[in-house]
C-alpha positions as CSV (number, residue, x, y, z in Angstrom):
1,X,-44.5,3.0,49.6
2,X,-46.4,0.3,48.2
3,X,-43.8,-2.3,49.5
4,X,-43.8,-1.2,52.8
5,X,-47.6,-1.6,52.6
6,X,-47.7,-5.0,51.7
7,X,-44.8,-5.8,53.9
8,X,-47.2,-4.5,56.6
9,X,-49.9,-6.8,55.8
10,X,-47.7,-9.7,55.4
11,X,-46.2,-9.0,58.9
12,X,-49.8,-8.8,60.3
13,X,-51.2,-11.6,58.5
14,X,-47.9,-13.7,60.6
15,X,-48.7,-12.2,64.0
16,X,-52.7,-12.8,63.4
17,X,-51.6,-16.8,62.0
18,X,-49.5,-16.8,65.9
19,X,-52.8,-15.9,67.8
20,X,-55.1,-17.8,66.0
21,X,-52.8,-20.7,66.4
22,X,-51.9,-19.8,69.9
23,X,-55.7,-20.0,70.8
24,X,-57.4,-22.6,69.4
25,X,-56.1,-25.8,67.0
26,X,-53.2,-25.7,64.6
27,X,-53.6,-26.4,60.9
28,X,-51.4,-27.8,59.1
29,X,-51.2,-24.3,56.7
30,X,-50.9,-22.2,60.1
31,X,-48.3,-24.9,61.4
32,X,-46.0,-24.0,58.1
33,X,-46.3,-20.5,58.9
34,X,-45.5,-20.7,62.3
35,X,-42.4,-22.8,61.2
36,X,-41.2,-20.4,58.3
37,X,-41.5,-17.0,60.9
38,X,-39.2,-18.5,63.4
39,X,-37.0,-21.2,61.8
40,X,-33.3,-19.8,62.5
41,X,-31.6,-21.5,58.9
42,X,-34.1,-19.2,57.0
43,X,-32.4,-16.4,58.8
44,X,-29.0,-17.7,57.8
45,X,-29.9,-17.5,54.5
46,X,-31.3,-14.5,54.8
47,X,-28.0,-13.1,56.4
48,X,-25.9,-14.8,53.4
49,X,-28.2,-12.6,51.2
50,X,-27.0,-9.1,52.8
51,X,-23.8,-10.5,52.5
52,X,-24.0,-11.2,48.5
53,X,-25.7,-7.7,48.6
54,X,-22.8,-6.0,50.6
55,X,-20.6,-7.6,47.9
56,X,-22.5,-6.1,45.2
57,X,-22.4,-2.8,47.1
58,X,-18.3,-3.0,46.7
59,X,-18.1,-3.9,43.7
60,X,-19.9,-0.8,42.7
61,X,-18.8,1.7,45.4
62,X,-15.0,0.6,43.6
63,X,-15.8,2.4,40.6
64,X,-16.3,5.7,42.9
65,X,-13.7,8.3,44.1
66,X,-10.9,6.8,46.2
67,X,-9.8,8.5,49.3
68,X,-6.4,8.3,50.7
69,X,-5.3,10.5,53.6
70,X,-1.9,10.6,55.7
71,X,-1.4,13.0,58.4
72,X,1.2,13.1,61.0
73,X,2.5,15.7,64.3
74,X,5.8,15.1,65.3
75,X,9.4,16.8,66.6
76,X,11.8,18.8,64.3
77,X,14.8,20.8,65.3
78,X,14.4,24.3,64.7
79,X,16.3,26.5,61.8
80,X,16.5,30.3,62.3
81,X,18.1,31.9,59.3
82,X,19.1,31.1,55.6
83,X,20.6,28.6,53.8
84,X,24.4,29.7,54.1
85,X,27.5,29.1,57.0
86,X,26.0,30.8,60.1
87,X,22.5,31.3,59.0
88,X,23.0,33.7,56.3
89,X,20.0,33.6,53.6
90,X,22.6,35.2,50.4
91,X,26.2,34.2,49.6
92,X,28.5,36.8,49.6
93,X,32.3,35.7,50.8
94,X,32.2,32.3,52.5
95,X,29.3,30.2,50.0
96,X,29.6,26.9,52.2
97,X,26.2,25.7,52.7
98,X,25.2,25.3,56.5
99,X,25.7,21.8,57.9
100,X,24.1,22.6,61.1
101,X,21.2,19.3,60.7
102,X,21.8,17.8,63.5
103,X,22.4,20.7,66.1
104,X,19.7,21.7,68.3
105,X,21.2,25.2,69.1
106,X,18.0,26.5,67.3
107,X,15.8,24.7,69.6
108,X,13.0,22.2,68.8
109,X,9.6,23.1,66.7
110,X,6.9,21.2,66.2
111,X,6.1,19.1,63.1
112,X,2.8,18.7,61.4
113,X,2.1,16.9,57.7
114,X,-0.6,16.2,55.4
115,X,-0.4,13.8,52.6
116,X,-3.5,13.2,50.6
117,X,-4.9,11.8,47.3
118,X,-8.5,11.6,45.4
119,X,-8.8,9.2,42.7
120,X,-11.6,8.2,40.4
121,X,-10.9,5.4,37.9
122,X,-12.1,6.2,34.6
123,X,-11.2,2.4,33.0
124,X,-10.5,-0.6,34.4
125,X,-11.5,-2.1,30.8
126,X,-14.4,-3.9,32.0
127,X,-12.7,-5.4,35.3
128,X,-15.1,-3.8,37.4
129,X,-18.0,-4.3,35.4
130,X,-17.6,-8.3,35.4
131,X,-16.9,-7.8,39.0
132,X,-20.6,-6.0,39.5
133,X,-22.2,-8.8,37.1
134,X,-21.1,-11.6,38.9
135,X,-22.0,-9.8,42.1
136,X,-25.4,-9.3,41.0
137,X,-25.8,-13.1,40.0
138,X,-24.4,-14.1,43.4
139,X,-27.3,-12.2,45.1
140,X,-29.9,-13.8,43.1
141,X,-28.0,-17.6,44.1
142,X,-28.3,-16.9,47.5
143,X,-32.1,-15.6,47.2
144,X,-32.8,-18.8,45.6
145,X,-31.1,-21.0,48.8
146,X,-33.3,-19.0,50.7
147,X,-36.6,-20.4,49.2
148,X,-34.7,-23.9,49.0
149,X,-34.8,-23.7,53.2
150,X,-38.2,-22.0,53.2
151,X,-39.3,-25.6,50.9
152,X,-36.8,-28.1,53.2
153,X,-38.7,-26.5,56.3
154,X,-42.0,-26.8,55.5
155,X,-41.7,-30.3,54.2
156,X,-40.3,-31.2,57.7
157,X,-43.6,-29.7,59.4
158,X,-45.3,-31.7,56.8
159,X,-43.7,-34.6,58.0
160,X,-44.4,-34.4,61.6
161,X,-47.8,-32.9,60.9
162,X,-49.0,-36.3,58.9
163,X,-46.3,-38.3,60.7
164,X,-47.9,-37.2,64.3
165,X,-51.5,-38.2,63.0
166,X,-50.8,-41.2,61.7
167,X,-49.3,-42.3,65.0
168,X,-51.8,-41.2,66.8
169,X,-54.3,-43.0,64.5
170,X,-51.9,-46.5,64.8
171,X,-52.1,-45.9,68.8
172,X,-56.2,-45.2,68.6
173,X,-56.1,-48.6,66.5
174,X,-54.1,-50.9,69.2
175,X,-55.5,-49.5,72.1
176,X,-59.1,-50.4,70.1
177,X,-57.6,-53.8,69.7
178,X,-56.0,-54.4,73.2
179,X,-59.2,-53.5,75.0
180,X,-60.7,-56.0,72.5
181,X,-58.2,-58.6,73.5
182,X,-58.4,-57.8,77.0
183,X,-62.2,-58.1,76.9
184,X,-62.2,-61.3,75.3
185,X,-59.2,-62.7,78.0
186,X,-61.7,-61.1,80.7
187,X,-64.8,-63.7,79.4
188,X,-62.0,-67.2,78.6
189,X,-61.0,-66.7,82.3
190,X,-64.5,-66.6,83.5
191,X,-65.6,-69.2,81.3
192,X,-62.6,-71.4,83.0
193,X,-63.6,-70.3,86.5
194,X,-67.1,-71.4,85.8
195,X,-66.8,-74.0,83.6
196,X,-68.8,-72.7,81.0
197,X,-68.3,-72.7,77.2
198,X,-65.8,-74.2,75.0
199,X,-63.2,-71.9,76.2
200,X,-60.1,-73.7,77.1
201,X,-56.1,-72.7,78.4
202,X,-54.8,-72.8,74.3
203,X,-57.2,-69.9,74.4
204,X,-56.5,-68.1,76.9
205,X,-52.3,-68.4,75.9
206,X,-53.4,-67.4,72.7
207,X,-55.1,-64.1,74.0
208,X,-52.4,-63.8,76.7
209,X,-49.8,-64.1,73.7
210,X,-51.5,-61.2,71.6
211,X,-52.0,-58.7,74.3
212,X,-48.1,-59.1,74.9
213,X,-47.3,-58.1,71.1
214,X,-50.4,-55.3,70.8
215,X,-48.5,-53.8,74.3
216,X,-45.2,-53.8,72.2
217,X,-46.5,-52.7,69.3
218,X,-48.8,-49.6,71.3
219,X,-45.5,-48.7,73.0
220,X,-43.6,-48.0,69.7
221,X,-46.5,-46.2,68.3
222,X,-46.6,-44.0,71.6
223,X,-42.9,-43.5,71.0
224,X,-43.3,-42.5,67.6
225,X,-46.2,-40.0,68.4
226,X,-43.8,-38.8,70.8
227,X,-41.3,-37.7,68.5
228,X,-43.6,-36.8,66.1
229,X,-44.7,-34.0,68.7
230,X,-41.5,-32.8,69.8
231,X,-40.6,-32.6,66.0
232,X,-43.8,-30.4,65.7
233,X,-43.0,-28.0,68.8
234,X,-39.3,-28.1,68.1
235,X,-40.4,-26.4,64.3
236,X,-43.2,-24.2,65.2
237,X,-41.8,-23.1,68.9
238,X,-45.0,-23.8,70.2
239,X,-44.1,-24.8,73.8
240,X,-47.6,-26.8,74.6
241,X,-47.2,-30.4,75.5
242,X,-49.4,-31.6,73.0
243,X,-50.4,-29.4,70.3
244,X,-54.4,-29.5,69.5
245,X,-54.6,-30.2,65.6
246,X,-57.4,-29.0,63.7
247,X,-57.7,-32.6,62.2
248,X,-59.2,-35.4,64.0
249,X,-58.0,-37.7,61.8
250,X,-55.4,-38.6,58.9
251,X,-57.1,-37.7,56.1
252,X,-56.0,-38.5,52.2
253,X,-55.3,-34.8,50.4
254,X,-57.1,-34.3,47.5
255,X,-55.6,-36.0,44.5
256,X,-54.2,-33.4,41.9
257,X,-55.7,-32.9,38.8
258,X,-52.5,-31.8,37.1
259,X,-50.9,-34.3,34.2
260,X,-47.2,-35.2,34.3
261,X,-45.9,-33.0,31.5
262,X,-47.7,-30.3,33.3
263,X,-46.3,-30.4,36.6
264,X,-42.7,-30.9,34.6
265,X,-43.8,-27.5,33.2
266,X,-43.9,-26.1,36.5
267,X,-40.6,-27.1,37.5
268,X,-38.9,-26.0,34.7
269,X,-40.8,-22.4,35.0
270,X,-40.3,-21.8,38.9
271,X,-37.9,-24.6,40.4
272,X,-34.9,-22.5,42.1
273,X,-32.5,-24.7,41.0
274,X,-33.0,-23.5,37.3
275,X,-32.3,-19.9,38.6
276,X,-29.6,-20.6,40.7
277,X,-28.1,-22.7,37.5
278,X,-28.5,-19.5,35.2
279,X,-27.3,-16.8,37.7
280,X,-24.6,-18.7,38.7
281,X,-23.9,-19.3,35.0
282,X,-23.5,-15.7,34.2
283,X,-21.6,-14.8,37.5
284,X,-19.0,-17.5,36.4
285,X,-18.8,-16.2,32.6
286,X,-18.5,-12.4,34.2
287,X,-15.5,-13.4,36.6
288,X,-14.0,-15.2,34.2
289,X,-13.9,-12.0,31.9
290,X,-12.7,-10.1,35.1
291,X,-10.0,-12.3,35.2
292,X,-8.8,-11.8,31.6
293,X,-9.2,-8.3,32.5
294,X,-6.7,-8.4,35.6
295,X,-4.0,-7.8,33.0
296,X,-4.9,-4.8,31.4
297,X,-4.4,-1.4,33.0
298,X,-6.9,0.8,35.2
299,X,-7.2,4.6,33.9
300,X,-7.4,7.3,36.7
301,X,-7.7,10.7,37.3
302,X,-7.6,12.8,40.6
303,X,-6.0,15.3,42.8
304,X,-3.3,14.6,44.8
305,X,-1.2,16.8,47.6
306,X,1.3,17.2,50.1
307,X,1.2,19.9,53.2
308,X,3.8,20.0,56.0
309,X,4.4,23.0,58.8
310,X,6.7,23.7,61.0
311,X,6.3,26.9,63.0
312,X,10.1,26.3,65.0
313,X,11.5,26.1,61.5
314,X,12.2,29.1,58.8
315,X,10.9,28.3,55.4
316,X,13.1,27.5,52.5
317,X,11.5,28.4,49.2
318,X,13.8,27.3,46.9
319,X,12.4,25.6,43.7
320,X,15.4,23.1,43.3
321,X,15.1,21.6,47.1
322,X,12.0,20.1,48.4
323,X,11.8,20.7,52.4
324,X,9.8,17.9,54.0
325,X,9.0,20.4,56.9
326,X,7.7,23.5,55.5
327,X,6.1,23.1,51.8
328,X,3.1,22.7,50.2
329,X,2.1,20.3,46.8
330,X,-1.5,20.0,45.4
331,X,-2.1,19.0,42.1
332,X,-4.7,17.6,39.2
333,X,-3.6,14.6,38.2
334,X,-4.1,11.7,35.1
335,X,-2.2,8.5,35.6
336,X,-2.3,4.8,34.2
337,X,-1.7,1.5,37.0
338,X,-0.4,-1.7,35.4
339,X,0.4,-5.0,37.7
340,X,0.2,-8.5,36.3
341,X,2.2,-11.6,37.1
342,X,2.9,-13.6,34.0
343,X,2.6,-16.3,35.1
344,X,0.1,-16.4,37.7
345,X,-2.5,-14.2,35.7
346,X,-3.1,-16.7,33.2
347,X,-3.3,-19.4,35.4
348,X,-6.5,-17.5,37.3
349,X,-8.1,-17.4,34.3
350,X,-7.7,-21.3,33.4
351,X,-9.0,-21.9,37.0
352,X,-12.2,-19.5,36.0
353,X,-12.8,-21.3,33.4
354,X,-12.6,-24.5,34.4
355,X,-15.4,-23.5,37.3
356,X,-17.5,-22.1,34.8
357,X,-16.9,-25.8,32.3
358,X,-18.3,-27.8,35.5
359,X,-21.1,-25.7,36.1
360,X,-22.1,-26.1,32.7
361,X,-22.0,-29.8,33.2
362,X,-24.1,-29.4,36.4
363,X,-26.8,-27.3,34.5
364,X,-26.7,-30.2,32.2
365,X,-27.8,-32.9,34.9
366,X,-30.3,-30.3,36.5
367,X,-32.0,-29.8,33.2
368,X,-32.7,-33.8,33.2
369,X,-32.6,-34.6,36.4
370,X,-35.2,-31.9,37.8
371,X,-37.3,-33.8,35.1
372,X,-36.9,-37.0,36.6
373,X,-37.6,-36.1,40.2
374,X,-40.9,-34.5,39.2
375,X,-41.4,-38.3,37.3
376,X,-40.5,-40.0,40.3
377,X,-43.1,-38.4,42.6
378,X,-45.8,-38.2,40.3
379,X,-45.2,-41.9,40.2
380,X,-45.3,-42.6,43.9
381,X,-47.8,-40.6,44.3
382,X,-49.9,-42.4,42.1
383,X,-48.9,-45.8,43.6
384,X,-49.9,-44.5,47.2
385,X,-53.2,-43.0,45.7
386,X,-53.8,-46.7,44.5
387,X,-53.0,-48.3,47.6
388,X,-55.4,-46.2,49.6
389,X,-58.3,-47.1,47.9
390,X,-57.2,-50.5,47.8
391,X,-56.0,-50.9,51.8
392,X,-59.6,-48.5,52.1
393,X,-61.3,-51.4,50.9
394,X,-59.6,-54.5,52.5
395,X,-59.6,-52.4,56.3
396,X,-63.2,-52.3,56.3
397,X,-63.7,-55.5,55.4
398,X,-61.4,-56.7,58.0
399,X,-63.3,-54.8,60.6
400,X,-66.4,-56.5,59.6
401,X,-64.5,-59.9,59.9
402,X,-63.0,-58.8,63.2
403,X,-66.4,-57.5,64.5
404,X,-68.1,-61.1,63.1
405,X,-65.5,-63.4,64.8
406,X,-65.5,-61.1,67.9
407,X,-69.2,-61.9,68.2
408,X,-69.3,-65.4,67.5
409,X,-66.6,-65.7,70.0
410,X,-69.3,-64.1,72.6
411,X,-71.8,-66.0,71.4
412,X,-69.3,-69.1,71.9
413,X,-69.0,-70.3,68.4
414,X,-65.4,-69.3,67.9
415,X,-62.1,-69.9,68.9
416,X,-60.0,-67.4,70.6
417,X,-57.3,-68.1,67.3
418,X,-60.2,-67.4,64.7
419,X,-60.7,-63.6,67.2
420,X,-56.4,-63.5,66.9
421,X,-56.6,-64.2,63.3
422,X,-59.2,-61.6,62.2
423,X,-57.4,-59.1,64.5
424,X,-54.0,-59.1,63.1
425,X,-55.4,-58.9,59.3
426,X,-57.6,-55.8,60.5
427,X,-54.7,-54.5,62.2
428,X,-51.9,-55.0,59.7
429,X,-54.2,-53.7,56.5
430,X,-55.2,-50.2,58.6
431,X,-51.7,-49.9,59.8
432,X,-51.0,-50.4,56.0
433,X,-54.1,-48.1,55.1
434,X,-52.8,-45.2,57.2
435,X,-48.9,-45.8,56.2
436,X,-50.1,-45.3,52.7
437,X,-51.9,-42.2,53.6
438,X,-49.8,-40.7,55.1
439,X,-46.9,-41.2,52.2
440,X,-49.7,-40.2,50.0
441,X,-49.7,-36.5,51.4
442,X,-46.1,-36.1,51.5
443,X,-45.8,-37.2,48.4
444,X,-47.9,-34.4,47.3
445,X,-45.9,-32.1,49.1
446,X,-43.1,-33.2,47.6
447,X,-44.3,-33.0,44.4
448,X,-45.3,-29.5,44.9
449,X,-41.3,-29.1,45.4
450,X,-39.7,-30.4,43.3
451,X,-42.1,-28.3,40.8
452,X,-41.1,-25.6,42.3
453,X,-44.6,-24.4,43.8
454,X,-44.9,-26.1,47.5
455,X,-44.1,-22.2,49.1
């Protein structure tokens, strides 16, 4: 009852996250969300999950009675009389037994039979049991791939959350310069017309030349914020054109306070990986057992019968001849079934083995190179938390040297290359500011996966 509860809530908390979202911005949290509810690869996990829980249902519904039914209606010929020459039922002076079979002088009768069989295994020497163990462990591998795709999905909306802002930040940037530009060609080709200043054609090239590349360069960016979006819609199924985002800007995340060894900690303690290496593990070792056990014998016990009728047909009761068309069989029954092939048996179990010897060498890399992966994103992280502060610093001042040269140029103290100059710098270290940003973030988010924690 409890479950259901909470299921409840979960399922309402997802339908409230889709009107929110629907109605006003999209977060980056709300975005994930959207993106976990309706991505169809979690639902093929999900689907591979009933299927490693259907096999664990048959491995344990094989330990249960087995049912085995036969039942037929058919055509006899008919028999009227006993077993002797001419029908007679006792010998008295000619004994030859009746050879009549195949004579329909007696007519036809119907034919009806029943076979049947109930059989519950008492010992399959631990077959089933490894059967059921490895089944288990299967269910808990493919629970794990699950949360794997739920992680691979929302680092995707990660990346075309931040990717999208940062494009859309680059384009704000170039269209901030090209107006620039523009503004400054406006004033070179007035000062020419008029004959004013110290503007001259180098100049005017100059500023002609750098509107070309800032028009390239705005294209691309308008191109990648493109993409960006579609990537966005495509995961979320939001069907807008362009999706409001509560943020205004790309922002740096907070920097995590975690140390190293900690965040290692958390990967050993809750990466899926780890799990999927220990389950798989123990479903290996437990078919590998089942495949020792092929060769010994399963135990049984169970009832077992047989009923035919024949109305068109006189009964023979005789206890030393069986009559397929009138008789009746049931009984109780204890029995032993033993099938192995020498040499394909032991081969199985070398081929178990062998799978279970290279998983072991697997869990052996995991163990150091989960480790690693946690070292190499703390790393980056750190590298692009540097950088930030750094490209912070040298963007600003290149807007002040921008914003300088820009007026001097006005005031007609500059040269249109000093204005081109002091662009590109300002340019090329935001570009740089929000590239590093922006890998800042998801390098967060990745470090929240590999530790095993992002979802």
């Amino acid at each position: 009852m409890q479950r259901s509860i909470s299921r409840l809530f979960g399922l309402f908390a997802v339908l409230c996250s889709f009107v929110v979202s629907a109605q006003g911005t999209l977060s980056i949290e709300q975005a994930i969300e959207l993106a976990l509810a309706q991505d169809p690869r979690i639902a093929e996990k999900q689907a591979f999950v009933r299927k490693a829980q259907g096999l664990l249902q048959e491995a344990e519904g094989s330990g249960g009675l087995r049912y085995s039914v036969d039942s037929f209606v058919a055509v006899a010929n008919g028999v009227d009389g006993g077993f002797y020459e001419d029908g007679e039922s006792s010998c008295s002076n000619n004994c030859e037994p009746r050879d009549d079979l195949y004579d329909l002088d007696d007519g036809l009768s119907l034919w009806g039979g029943l076979t049947f069989s109930i059989i519950k295994p008492l010992s399959t020497f631990g077959r089933l049991e490894s059967y059921q163990n490895a089944a288990k462990n299967n269910i808990l591998i493919k629970q794990q791939d699950v949360y794997l795709q739920r992680d691979e999905v929302a680092l995707q909306v990660v990346r075309a959350y931040y990717g999208y802002l940062t494009a859309r930040d680059s384009r704000f940037l170039l269209e901030d310069t090209l107006k620039r530009l523009s503004g400054a060609l406006e004033l070179v080709e007035g000062w020419l017309e008029d004959g004013e200043g110290n503007a001259s054609q180098t100049d005017k090239f100059a500023l002609q030349s750098g509107i070309g590349l800032v028009d390239s360069f705005l294209a691309e960016a308008k191109r990648v914020e493109l993409v960006a979006m579609a990537g966005l819609q495509f995961l979320t199924g939001r069907d807008e054109t362009v999706i409001e985002l509560v943020d205004s800007r790309l922002r740096p995340l907070p920097m995590p306070q975690e140390s190293l060894d900690q965040w290692i900690e958390l990967a050993i303690a809750n990466r899926p990986e780890f799990k999927q290496v220990e389950a798989g593990l123990a479903a290996r070792r437990a078919l590998v057992q089942a495949k020792r056990a092929d060769k010994k014998p399963i135990v049984f016990a169970g009832v077992a019968g047989s009923l035919a009728y024949a109305p068109g047909r006189d009964t023979l009761d005789n206890p030393y001849i069986t009559d397929p068309f009138n008789h009746a069989a049931i009984s109780p029954l204890i029995g032993m079934r033993w099938q192995w092939e020498a040499g394909a048996q032991p081969a199985r179990v070398v081929q178990a083995q062998a799978d279970l010897d290279a998983l072991v060498h697997k869990a052996s890399f995991a163990r150091a190179g989960i480790p690693f992966q946690v070292r190499e994103e703390y790393y980056a992280m750190q590298a692009r938390y540097q950088s930030i502060q750094s490209m912070k610093s040298s963007s600003r001042a290149a807007r002040r040297w921008m914003i300088a040269a820009y007026a001097d140029f006005e005031a007609g103290l500059e040269q249109a290359d000093k204005i081109l100059t002091a662009l590109q710098v300002y340019v090329l270290a935001y570009s740089d500011y929000l590239k590093a940003v922006n890998e800042f973030n998801n390098h967060i988010s990745r470090l929240r996966s590999v530790s095993g924690v992002f979802q």
